[in-house]
N, C-alpha and C positions, 0 to 999 in steps of 0.2 A: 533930345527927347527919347531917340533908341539908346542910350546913357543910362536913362533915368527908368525906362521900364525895365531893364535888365538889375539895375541894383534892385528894385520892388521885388521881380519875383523870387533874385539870391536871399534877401531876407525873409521873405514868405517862409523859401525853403527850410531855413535854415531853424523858423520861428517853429515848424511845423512838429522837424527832425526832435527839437529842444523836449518837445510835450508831449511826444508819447514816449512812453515807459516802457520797462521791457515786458518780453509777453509772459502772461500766468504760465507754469507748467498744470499739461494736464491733470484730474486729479487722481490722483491712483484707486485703481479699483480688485479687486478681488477676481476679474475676468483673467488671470493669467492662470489662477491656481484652480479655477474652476473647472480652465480648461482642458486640464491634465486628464485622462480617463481613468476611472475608477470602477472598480471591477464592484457591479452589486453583489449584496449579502444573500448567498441561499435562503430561499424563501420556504417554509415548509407547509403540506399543502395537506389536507386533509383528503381522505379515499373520495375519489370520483375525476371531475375532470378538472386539469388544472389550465387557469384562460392565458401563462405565458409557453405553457409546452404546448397546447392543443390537445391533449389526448388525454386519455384516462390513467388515471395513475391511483396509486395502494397508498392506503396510510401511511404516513409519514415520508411522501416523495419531497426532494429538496430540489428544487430548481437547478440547474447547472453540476448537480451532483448526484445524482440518480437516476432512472428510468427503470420504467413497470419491466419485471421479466414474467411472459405470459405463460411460460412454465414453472416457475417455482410462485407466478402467484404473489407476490412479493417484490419490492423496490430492490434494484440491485445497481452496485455503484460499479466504477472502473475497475476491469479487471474479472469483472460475475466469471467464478468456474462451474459449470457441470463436470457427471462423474460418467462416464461410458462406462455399462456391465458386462462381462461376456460369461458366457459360464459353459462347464465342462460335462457332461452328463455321465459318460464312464467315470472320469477320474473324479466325480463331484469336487470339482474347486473352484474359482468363482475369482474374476479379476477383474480390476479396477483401472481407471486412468482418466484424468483431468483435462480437461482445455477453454480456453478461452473462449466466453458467450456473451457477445453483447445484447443479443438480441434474438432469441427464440427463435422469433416469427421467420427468419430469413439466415438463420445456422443453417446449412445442410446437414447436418449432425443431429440438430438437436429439434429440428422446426416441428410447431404441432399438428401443422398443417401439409400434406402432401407427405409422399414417401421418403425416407433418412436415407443419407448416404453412410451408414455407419460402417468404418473400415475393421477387416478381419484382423487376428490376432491368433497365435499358434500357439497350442497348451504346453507348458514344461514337462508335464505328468507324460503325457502320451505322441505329444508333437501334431497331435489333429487341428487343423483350421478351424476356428470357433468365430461366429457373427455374434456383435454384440447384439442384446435381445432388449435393452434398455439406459435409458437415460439419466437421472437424477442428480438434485442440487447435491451441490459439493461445497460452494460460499456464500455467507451470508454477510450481510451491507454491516458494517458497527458505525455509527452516526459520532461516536464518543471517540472515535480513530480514524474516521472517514478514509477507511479500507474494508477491503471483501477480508473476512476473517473466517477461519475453519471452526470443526470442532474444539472445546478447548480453551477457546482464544483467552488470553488476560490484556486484559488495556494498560498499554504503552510498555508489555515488556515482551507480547509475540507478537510475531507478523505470520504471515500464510507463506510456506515456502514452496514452490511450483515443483522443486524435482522433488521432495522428498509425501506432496500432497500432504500436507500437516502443517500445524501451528507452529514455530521455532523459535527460541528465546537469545538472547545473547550467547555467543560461543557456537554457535551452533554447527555442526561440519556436516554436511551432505552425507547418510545413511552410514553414520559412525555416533552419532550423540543422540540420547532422547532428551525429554523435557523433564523437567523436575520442577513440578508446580508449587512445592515447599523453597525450597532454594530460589525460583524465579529465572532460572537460566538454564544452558544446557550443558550434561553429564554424560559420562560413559554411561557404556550401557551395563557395568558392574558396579553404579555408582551405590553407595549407603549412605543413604541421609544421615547427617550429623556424626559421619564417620571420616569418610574421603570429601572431597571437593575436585572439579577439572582444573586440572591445569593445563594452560592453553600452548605453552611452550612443547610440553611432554604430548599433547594428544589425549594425556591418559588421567581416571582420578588415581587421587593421590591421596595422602593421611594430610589432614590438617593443618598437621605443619610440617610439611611437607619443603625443601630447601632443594631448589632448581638446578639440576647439574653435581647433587653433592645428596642427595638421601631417594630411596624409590619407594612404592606401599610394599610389605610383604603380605600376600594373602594369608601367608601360614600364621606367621606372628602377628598379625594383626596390628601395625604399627609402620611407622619410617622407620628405616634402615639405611646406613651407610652404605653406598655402594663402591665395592662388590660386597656383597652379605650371602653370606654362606653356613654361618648357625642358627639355626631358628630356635626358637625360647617363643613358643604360643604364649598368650597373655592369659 
């Protein structure tokens, strides 16, 4: 009898094991790639208040890329410069210099609220201590570059350069190159348009055509020259 219930239940088992199939895999769903974060899209927000910053903001504030500057009055992005004034009264000359302002309200430089901590500065002319007597904007937001951009600016071929307080193009060398808005780059500061061009090897413009290590510009003759050149023929 204990024989005979023991094979029943081995077969049981074994009928049981036979009929079920293997199991479904889950079925794939789109929650892996959903889950990944994803940075939103700057939102742009018409002047007054915007409901994901909280606070009042200027025409064309972009969420996550701007904030109101409550001295220039205007949306400013990373990097906002004002300008510190100071000026000379014998010598009448008048000096300038840039710094980084996120935020007005709470620069000690620059706040509109409470008294500035504006630090002095010594005139060249006469060597007298000069307080600066004012503040003003220095960069404004370009939306089209989403950078603080100077006077000047051209889209995608200047940026703002901090030492030299100016817009600067390609080539550009700290207070040795200006801009050449025709050209789109930066030039000596002897450069003629459609005459010389920088060469970035030499520091210097050059004639046109101009060969690297093998001709220099003559100012006299107006042309490339082999070098050493020591006949001038003006053109």
């Amino acid at each position: 009898m204990k024989l005979f219930a023991f094979v029943s239940a081995l077969a049981a088992a074994v009928l049981a094991g036979c009929s079920s199939g293997p199991e479904e895999a889950p079925a794939k769903t789109e929650e892996g790639a959903q889950a990944a974060p994803v940075a939103p899209a700057p939102v742009e927000v018409a002047e007054g208040t915007c409901p994901k910053c909280h606070s009042i903001v200027y025409d064309g504030h972009l969420c996550g890329k701007t904030r109101p500057c409550r001295m220039c009055l205007r949306e400013a992005g990373a990097g906002h410069r004002h300008s510190l004034v100071w000026g000379c009264v014998p010598c009448n000359r008048t000096y300038t210099a840039t710094h980084v302002c996120n935020d007005a309200r709470t620069c000690p430089t620059c706040r509109i609220a409470g008294p500035r901590r504006m630090p002095p500065r010594a005139c060249t002319g006469c060597g007298g201590v000069l307080s600066a007597y004012n503040s003003l904007p220095a960069t404004t937001y370009c939306a089209e570059c989403n950078l603080e951009t100077g006077e000047g600016h051209l889209h995608g071929k200047t940026r703002y350069c901090a030492t030299c307080e100016r817009e600067a193009g390609a080539n550009h060398v700290h207070n040795a190159t200006r801009m050449c808005v025709e050209c789109g780059s930066e030039v000596a500061p002897d450069h003629q348009h459609g005459i010389t061009a920088y060469c970035k090897s030499c520091g210097l413009d050059q004639g046109l055509d101009h060969q690297h290590g093998r001709t220099v510009w003559c100012m006299k003759c107006k042309g490339e020259k082999v070098d050493p050149h020591t006949v001038h023929i003006p053109r």
